[in-house]
N, C-alpha and C positions, 0 to 999 in steps of 0.2 A: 347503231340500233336506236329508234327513233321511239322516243315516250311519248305515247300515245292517249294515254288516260292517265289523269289523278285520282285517288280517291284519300280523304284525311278528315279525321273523326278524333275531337280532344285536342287539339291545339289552337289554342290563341283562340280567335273570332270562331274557331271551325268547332262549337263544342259536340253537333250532330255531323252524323255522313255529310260529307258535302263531294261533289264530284266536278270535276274541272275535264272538258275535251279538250286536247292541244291538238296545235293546226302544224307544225314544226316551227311558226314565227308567230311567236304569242306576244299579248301589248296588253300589259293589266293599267289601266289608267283608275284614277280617282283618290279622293281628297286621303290625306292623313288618314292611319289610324282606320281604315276603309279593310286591309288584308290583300294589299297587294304585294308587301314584301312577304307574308306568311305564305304566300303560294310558290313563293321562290326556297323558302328555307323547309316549306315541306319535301322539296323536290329533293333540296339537299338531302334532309333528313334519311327519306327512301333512298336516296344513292348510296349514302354512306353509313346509315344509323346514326350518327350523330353532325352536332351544323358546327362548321369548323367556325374559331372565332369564341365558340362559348368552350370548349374543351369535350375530349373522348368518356368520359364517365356519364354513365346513364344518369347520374343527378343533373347531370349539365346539359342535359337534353330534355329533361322532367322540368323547365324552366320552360317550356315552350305550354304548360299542358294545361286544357283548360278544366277546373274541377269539377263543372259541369259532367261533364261525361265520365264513362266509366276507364278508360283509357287513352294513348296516345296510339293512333294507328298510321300510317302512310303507307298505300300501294299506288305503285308505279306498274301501268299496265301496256304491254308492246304489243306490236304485231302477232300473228297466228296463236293467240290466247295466252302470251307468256307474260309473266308477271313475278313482282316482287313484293315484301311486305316487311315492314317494322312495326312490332306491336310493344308496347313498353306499358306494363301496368306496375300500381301499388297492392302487393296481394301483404295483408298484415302487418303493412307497414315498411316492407322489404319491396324494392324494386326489382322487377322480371322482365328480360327481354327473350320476345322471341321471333324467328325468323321465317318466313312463308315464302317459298320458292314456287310458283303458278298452282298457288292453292293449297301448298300441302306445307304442315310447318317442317321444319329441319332442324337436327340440332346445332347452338348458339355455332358453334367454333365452324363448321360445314357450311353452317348456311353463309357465311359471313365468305366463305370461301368463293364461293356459287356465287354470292353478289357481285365480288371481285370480276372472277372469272365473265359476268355477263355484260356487265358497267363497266371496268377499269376502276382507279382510285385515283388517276391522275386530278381530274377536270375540277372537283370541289377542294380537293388538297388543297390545289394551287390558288391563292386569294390575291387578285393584283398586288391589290390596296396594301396585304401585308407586304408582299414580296415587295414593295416600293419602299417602303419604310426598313427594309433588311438593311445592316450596315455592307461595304461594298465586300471586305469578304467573306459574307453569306450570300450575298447576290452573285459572287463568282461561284462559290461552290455549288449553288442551284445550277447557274451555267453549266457548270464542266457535269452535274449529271445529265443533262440532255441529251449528252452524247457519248459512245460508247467508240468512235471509229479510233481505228489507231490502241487501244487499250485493252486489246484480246486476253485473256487472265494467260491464255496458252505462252504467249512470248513476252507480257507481263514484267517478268523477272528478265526477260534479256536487254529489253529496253534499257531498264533502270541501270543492269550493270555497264550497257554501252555507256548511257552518260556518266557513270561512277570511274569508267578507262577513260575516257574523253577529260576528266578532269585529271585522270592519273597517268594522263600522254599515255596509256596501253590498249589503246582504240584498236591501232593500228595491225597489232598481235591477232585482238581479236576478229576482224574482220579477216587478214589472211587465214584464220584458222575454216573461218565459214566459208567463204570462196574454193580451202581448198575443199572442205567435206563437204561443201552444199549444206548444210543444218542449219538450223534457228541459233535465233540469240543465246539461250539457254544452254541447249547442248552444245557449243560451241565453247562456252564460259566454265561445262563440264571440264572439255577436255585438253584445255587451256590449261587449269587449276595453275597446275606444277611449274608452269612457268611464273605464275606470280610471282611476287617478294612476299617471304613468309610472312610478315608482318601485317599482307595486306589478304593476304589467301585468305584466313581463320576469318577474319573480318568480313569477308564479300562471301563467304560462303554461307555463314550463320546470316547474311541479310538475305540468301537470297532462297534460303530454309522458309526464313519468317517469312519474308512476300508470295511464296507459294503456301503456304500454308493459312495465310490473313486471306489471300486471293479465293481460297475455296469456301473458307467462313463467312463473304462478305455477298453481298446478294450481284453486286455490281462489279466489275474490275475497278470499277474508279472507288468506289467504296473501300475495297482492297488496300489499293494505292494510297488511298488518303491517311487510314489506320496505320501503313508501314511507318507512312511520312512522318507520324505520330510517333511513333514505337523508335524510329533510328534516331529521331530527333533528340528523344528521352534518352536514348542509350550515349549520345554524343553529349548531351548537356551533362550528363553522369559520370562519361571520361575525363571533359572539361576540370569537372569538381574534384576528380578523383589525382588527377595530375596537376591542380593548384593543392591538394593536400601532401602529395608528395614534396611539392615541390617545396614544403614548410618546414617539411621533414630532412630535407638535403639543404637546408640553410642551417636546420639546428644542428649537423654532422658536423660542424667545427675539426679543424685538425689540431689536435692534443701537443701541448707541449711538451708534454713524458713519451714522445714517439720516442722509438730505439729503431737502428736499422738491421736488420738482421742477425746481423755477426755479433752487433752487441748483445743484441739479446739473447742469443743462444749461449755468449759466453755468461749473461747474468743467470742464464736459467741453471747451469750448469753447476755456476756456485751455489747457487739456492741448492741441486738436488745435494750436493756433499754438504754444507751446514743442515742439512735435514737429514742425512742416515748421522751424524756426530749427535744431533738432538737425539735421534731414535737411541743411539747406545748409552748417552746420559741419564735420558726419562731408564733403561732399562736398570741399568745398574742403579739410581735412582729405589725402581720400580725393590728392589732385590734386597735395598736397603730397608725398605718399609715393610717389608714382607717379615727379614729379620727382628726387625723392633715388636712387629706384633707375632710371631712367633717366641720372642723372650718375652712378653707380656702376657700370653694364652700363659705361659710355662709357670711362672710367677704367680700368677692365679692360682693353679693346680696346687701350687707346693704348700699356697697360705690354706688351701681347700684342705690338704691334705692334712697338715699339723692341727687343724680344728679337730678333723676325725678324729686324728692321736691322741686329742686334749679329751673328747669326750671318751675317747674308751678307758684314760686316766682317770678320771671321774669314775666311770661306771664300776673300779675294780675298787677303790677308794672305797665309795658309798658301802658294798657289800662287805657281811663279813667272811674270812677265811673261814672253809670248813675242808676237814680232815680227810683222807680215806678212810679212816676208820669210820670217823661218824659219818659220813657217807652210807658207807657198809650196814653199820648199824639202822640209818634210817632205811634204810631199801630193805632190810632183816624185820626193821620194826612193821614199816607202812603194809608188809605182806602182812602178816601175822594179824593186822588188823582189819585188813582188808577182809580176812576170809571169819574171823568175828562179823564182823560186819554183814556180813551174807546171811550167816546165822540166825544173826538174832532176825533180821529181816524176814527170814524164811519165818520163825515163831512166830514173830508180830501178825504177819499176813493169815497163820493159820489160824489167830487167836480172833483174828479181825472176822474173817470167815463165819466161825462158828458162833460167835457172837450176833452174825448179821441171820443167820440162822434160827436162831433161837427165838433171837427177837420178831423175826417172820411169824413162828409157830404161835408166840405170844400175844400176836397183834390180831392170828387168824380167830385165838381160841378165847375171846372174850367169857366173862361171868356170865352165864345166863343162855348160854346159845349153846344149841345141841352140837355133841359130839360126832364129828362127821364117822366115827369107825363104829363106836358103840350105839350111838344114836341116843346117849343122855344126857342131861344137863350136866355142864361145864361147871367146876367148883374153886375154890378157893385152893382146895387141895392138889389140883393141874395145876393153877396159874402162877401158882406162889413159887415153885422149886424153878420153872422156864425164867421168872423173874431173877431169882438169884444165880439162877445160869452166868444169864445177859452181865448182870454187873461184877461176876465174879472174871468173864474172860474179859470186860473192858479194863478192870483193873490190872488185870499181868499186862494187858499189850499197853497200858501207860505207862508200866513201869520199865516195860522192852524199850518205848521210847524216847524215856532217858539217858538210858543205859545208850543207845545206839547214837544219839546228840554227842553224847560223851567222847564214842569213838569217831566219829566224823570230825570234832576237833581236833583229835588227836594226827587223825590223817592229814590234816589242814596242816599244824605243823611241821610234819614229817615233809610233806610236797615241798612247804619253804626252804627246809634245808636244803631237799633236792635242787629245785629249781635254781637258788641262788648258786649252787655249785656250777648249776649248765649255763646261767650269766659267764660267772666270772670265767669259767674255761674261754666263751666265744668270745669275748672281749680283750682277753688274753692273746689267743689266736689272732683276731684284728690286727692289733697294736702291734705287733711282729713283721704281720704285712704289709701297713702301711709306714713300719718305720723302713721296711725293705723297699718301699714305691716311692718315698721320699728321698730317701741314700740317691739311689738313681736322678728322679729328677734336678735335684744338685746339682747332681755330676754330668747333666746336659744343658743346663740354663749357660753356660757360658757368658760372655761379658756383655754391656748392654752396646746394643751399636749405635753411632752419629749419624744423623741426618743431613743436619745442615751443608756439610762442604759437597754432598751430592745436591742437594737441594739449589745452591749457588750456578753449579753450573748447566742445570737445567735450567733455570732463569735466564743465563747471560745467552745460552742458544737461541731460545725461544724466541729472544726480542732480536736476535740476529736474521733468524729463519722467519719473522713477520715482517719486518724492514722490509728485506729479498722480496717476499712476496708480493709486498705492495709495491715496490719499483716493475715487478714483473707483470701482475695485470695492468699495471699501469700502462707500462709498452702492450698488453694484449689487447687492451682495450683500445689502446688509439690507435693499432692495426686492422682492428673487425671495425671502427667508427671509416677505420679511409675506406676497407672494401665494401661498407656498406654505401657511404656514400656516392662507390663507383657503380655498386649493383642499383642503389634508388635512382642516379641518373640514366642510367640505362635500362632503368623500367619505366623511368618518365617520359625518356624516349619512344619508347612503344607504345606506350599511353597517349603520347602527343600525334605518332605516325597513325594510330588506333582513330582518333577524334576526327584526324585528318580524311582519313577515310568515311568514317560514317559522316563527315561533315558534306564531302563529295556525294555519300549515297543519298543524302537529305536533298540535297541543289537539286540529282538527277531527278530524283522522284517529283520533288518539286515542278523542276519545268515540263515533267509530262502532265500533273496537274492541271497549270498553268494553260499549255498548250491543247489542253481539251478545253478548257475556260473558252479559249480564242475561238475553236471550233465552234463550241456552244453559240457565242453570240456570234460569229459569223453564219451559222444555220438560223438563228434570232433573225437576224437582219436580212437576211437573202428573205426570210418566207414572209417579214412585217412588211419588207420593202416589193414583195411581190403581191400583199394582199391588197395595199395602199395605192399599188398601178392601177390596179381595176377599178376604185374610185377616186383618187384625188392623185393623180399621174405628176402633179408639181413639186409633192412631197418626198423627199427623201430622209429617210430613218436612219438614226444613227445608233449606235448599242454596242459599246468597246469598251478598252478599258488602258490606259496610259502606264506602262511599264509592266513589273510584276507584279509590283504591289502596289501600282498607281492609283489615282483618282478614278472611279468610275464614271461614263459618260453615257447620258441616255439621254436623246432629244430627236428634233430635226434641225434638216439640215438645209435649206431653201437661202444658198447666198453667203449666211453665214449660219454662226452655230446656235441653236434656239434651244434651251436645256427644257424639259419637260417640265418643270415648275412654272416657268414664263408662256405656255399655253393657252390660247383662250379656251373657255369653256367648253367650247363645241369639238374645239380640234383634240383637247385633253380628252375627251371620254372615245372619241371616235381612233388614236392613234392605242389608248388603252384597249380598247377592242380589238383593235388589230394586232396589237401582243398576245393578250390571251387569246386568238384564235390562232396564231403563229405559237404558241408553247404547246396548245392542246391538240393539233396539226405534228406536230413535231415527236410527242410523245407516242399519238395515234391512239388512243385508248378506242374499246369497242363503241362505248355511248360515247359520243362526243355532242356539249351540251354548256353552249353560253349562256349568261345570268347576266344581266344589265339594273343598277340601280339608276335610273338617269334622271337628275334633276334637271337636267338642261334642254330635254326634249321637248323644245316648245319653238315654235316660230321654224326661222330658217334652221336653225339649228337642228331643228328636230327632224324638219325635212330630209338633212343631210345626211342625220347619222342614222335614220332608221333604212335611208335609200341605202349608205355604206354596209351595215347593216345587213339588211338584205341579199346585195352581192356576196360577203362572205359567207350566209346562210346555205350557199349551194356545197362549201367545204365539209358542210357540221349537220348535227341530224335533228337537235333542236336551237332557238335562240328566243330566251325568256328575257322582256324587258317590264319594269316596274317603272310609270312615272305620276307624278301628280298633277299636270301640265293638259291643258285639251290642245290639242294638233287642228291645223289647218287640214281640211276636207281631205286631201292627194299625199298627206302626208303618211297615213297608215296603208297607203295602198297597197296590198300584197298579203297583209297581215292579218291575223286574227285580232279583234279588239275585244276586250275581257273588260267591261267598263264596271267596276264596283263603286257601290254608294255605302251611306251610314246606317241603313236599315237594311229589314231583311227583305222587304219590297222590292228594292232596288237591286239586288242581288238576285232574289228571285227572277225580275224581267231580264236578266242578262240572257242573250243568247247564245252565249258560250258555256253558261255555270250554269246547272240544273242540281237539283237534289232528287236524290235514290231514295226513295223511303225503305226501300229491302235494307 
């Protein structure tokens, strides 16, 4: 697809529309600082939305813009009215990109998709200049993506296991397996499995999980491949680590000079279990003695508990005095007789109190001077006087009732004491009976106090018998688990080692398919540089290899002997660089395909040479953009469109190739 118009507005020199017609072989000449590179890095710009070299963030593109205008714009316009567009403004401060696919904008993520899809993204990605400066292996891994042959993600995983049996001599298995079914690497490696060495199955099966599985995440097979190479590499440096940890581990397993060998120990353990039931009957009987001693001490308690009781109910009969049945009789004879006195006079009192409360009512109603409420006459001295003497004649008997009744409530007072000390001294009586009878007995059960100690002794002398045993017994258990442990750590470092060995094999295989895409690469490199280079300079021969696996890499020509690409003259350096990057963007095929020349050198023969070289590779490609500062000999641009910019806008305006759109 061949770009046919510029148009760019806000960058650099270009702060108005400015519009550029390409011829397919365009030649911007003129001094510095003039915007002949700014016409190459707009082009970028519209191919990719940002110029590779400053970085993919739209700040790093907003370096280009000039604050003259209201924005940054690039369209790229093709044949039958299709076009594209990058608009990049400051709205508030915050940068906006947006995307115009033949006219019409699109959203950011879509449109970017649609550029893809119409451009490719190979052509500006790829920067010689960086890719020269790559250390060599980053220069091989650009190699080995060039090419895809041999690397099908389908059979993927059987390559890799071919060379993983290749290193485990089980090639051979595998191939008669495919021969006899006819199937791929893969399914053959299925139905293989069982024949493995277990050791090595777990192992080649989980790699070969992960490589199908990296292979569908990965945009490329070789992409795939590269992440496994990653991934098994990691898991082998990890087994590595993990079987120099063990193996620290089966140095500190020393073998124990307390080993016993079987028979002995069984007969030590044996002794152990009989000195441990003799301990267990010792601690019991022990156990039976203690039990006794604090059974006659509960007991002993009780009995001092109980002679207190006895002492106080001694006391209590002591303190009291002895009273009679008779006087008894008599007080229980008297406290009635007084009791029912007692009711009596209370009953009088209460009526005395009554009528007295009474009277005194009537007396208080019927003052001197206030009519008679029945007769309705004045109230006289002759009413009030007799109600008065009422009043103080019943306060005086119920005074005298309440002496009298004071009198007998002492008297009941005394009577109750008689009583009461009689019902002491009976209950304290009764006590003392019973706890001399709950004493008798406990006597008669305390029996003698028991010994301790000579049970206590031979609990001791077991004890330190039955921990001796013991510790000669773990002693021997322990430096039996320390040997099988040490048999089972070496024979897990075994597997650990057999494990490494394996993933070390699947690292190699992955590796040399790697590798051997690398050789493909630059033998596709070199067939198509060495084919561009026939068609104008037929003496040349191009070289582009690389010396082992991990050798030196080698880029130059080759005419006699070996000429490295640093030792180049001028002319031959930009012109064999051309013919790389038209040989990688040939090779990739992207739909635009579209060379960018900075050429200081294009002047004299020189310039001659390379714009003629130039030229011929231009029939491969759909544009070829060169930038120089240099004026050319008359026959030197022939073929070409010449874009001649100067320092003002005069001289840009007479250009016959650049016009400005006032729309």
């Amino acid at each position: 697809m061949k770009i046919e118009r510029l148009h760019m507005e806000g960058i650099k020199l270009h702060a108005e529309h400015t519009r550029v017609d390409l011829g397919g072989l365009d030649l911007f000449l003129g001094p510095n600082g003039c915007g002949k590179s700014t016409v190459l890095e707009a082009v970028q710009v519209g191919m990719l939305g940002h110029l590779p070299g400053r970085g993919k963030r739209l700040e790093d593109t907003w370096g280009l813009y000039n604050p003259a205008a209201k924005g940054l714009t690039v369209q790229l316009g093709f044949g039958e009215g299709q076009n594209v567009a990058e608009v990049i403004e400051d709205i508030g401060g915050k940068l906006s990109e947006s995307i115009h696919i033949n006219g019409e904008e699109v959203a950011t993520t879509e449109g970017k998709r649609l550029r893809r899809e119409m451009l490719g993204d190979f052509p500006l990605m790829f920067d010689l200049g960086e890719f020269l400066g790559l250390s060599d292996p980053k220069k091989k891994d650009f190699l080995a993506g060039l090419v895809s042959e041999g690397l099908d993600a389908d059979t993927l995983p059987g390559k890799v296991l071919i060379g993983v049996l290749e290193a485990l001599k089980g090639v051979e298995a595998l191939k008669a397996v495919m021969d006899a079914l006819d199937c791929t690497a893969q399914e053959a490696a299925t139905k293989m499995h069982d024949k493995l060495p277990e050791s090595n199955k777990a192992v080649i099966s989980e790699a070969i999980d992960t490589l199908a599985h990296l292979a569908k995440k990965s945009e490329t097979p070789l992409e795939g491949l590269e992440k496994f190479h990653a991934e098994i590499k990691r898991k082998m440096l990890d087994s590595g680590k993990d079987a120099k940890a063990r193996r620290a581990e089966i140095d500190g397993l020393v073998e124990p000079e307390s080993y016993m060998d079987p028979q002995a120990l069984g007969e030590k353990e044996a002794q152990l279990v009989d000195t441990e039931t003799k301990l267990a009957a010792a601690r019991k009987e022990h156990g039976a003695a203690e039990n006794a001693a604090q059974t006659y001490q509960r007991r002993a308690l009780k009995i001092q508990e109980v002679e207190d009781e006895i002492g106080v109910e001694v006391q209590i009969l002591a303190d009291l005095p002895e009273v009679s049945g008779e006087e008894l009789e008599k007080a229980l004879a008297t406290i009635k007789i007084l009791d029912d006195q007692h009711r009596e006079k209370m009953a009088k009192h209460d009526e005395l109190t009554l009528r007295s409360q009474a009277a005194g009512k009537t007396l208080a109603a019927l003052e001197v001077g206030t009519l008679c409420p029945t007769c309705g006459q004045a109230v006289g001295d002759e009413v009030t006087g007799p109600l008065a003497a009422a009043v103080k004649k019943f306060d005086g008997q119920a005074g005298k009732l309440e002496e009298q009744i004071a009198v007998l409530v002492a008297e009941i007072d005394l009577q109750d004491t008689v009583i009461e000390n009689a019902d002491k001294r009976e209950t304290a009586a009764a006590s003392k009976v019973k706890l001399e009878a709950e004493l008798e007995q406990l006597q008669a059960e305390v029996g003698d106090v028991p010994s301790l100690e000579m049970a206590g002794h031979a609990v001791e002398g077991l004890e330190a018998a039955v921990t001796s045993m013991r510790d000669e017994v773990e002693a021997a258990r322990t430096a039996a688990t320390k040997l099988e442990q040490r048999a089972t750590a070496e024979l897990a470092v075994t597997k650990i080692e057999e494990r490494q060995k394996t993933e070390k094999a699947i690292t190699e295989a992955a590796r040399d398919l790697i590798h051997g895409s690398v050789k493909m690469g630059s033998a596709a490199i070199q067939a198509k540089v060495q084919e561009l280079l026939s068609e104008i300079t037929p003496g040349l021969r191009f070289v582009f290899d690389f010396e082992g696996k991990g050798g030196r890499l080698r880029f130059g020509l080759e005419n006699g002997s070996f000429v490295p690409f640093a030792a180049l003259s001028g002319g031959e350096t930009v012109l064999v660089s051309c013919a790389l990057a038209t040989a990688l963007i040939l090779l990739k095929n992207p739909p635009c395909k579209v060379l960018m020349v900075e050429a200081a050198e294009v002047d004299g023969v020189n310039g001659n040479a390379l714009l003629g070289g130039l030229a011929k590779m231009a029939a491969h490609l759909d544009n070829v953009l060169v930038a120089s500062c240099h004026e050319l000999t008359p026959d030197a641009a022939d073929g070409w469109t010449v874009h001649e910019l100067g320092d003002d806008e005069a001289a840009r305006a007479d250009s016959s190739q650049v016009g400005r759109d006032a729309a």
